[in-house]
C-alpha positions in Angstrom: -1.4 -10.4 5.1 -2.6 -7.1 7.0 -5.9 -6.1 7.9 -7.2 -2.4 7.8 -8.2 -1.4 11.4 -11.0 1.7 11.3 -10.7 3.8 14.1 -13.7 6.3 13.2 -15.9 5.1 15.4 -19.0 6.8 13.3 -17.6 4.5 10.3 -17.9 1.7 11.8 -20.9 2.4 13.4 -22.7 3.2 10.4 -21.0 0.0 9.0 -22.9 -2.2 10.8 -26.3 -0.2 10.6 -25.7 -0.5 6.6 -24.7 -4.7 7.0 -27.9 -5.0 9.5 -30.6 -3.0 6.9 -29.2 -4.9 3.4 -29.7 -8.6 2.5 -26.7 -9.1 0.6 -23.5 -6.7 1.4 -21.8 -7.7 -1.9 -22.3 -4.5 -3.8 -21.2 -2.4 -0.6 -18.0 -4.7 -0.5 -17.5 -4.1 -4.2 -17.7 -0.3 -3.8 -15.7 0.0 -0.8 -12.5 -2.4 -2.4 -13.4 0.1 -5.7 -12.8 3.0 -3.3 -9.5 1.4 -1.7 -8.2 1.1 -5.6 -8.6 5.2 -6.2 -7.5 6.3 -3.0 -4.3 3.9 -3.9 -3.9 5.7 -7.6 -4.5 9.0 -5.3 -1.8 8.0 -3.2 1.0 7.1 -5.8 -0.5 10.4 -7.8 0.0 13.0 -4.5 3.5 11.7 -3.6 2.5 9.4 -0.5 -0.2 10.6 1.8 1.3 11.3 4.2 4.4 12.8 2.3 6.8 10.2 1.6 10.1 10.5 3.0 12.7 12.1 0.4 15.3 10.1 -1.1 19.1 10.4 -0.4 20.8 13.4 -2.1 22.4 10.9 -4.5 18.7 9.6 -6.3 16.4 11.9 -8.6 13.1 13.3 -6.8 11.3 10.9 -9.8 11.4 7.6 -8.0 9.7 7.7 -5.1 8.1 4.2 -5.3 8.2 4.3 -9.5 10.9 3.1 -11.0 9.3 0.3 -13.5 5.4 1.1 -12.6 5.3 -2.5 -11.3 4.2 -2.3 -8.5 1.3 0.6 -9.3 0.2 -2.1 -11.8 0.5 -4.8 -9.7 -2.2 -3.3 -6.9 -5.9 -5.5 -7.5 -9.0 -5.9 -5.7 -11.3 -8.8 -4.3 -14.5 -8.6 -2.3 -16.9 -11.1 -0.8 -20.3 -10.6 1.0 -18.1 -9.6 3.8 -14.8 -8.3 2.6 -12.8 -5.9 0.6 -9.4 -7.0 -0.1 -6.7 -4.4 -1.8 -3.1 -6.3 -2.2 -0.3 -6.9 -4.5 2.3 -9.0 -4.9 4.9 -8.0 -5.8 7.3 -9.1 -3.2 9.6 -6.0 -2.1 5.8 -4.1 -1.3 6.0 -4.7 2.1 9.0 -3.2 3.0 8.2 -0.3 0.9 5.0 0.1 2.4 6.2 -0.3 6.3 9.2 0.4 5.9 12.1 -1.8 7.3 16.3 -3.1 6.8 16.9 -5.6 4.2 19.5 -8.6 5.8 22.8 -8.2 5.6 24.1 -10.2 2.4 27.3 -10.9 0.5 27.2 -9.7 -3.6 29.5 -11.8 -6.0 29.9 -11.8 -9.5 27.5 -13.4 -12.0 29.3 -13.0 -15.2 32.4 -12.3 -14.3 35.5 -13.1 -12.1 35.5 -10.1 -9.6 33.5 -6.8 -8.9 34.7 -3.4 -9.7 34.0 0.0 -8.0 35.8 3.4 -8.2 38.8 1.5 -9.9 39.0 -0.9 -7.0 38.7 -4.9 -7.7 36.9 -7.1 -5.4 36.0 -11.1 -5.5 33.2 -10.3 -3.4 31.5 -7.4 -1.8 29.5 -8.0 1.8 26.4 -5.1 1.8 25.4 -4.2 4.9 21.6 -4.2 4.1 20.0 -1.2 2.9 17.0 0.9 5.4 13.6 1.9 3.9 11.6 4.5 5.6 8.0 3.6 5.3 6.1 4.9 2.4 2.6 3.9 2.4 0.8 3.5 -1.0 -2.2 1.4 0.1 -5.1 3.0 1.9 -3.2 2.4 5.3 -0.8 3.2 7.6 2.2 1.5 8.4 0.5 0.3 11.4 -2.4 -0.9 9.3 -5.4 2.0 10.7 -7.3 3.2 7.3 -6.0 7.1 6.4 -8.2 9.8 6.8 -8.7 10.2 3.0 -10.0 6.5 2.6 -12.2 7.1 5.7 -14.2 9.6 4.6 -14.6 7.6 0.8 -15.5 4.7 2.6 -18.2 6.0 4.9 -19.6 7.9 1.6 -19.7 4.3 0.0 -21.5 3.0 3.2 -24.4 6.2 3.7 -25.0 5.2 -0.1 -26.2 2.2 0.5 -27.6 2.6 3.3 -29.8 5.3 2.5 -30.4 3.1 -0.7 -32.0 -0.1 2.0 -34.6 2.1 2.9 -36.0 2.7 -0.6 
């Protein structure tokens, strides 16, 4: 599990002037894990913010991180008094999302009794792993700081409420 870090230091001030003036956070929780759900769709809808990095000449420009729409569909909420979870899990989203080298592993034949490629017959092939540049789709960084998109939806989230504690 990752945790968003906030480096704004007016967002997080505000924060905790919004948690000190209202009795139950809940509803503040449940706007702000609302907000890390659009700016998610946002991301996946721009292309990666920032840009994602391009694929290798050989793959089509379509497939950024959509190949199935699993993991778009796959992204869901939580909050508590105290928290607003984003997450999914599908389990290749981490390395998609910080990037990273699969192991090294050795591909054999399910069906069959060898492998072919380009004409060539094999019993067995050993794959060197593949790389993945980091392609961020939740409302963080690779290095888990909140993006400047998210930021700025958050602390409209958090002047809502509090501006609505003092009515």
């Amino acid at each position: 599990m990752s945790f968003i870090q906030i480096k704004n230091d007016a967002l997080v001030s505000r924060l905790g002037q919004a948690a000190d003036r209202m009795g139950d956070t809940t509803p503040l929780s449940a706007a702000i894990a609302n907000t890390f759900a659009a700016i998610t769709e946002d991301n996946f809808d721009a292309g990666g913010r920032p840009k994602w990095a391009g694929l290798a000449p050989d793959r089509s420009q379509s497939s950024y991180l959509y190949q199935s729409g699993n993991l778009r569909r796959s992204i869901t909420t939580q909050y508590t008094r105290d928290q607003a979870i984003i997450g999914t899990n599908v389990p290749y989203a981490p390395i998609l999302h910080n990037g990273g080298q699969t192991r090294p592993h050795v591909i054999r034949p399910r069906n069959k009794q060898a492998l072919s490629f380009n004409g060539k017959v094999f019993k067995q092939v050993n794959h060197p792993g593949s790389k993945f540049p980091a392609r961020p789709f939740l409302p963080m960084d690779e290095h888990g700081f909140l993006q400047k998109e998210a930021e700025d939806a958050v602390l409209d989230d958090v002047d809502f409420y509090w501006h609505r504690s003092f009515e």
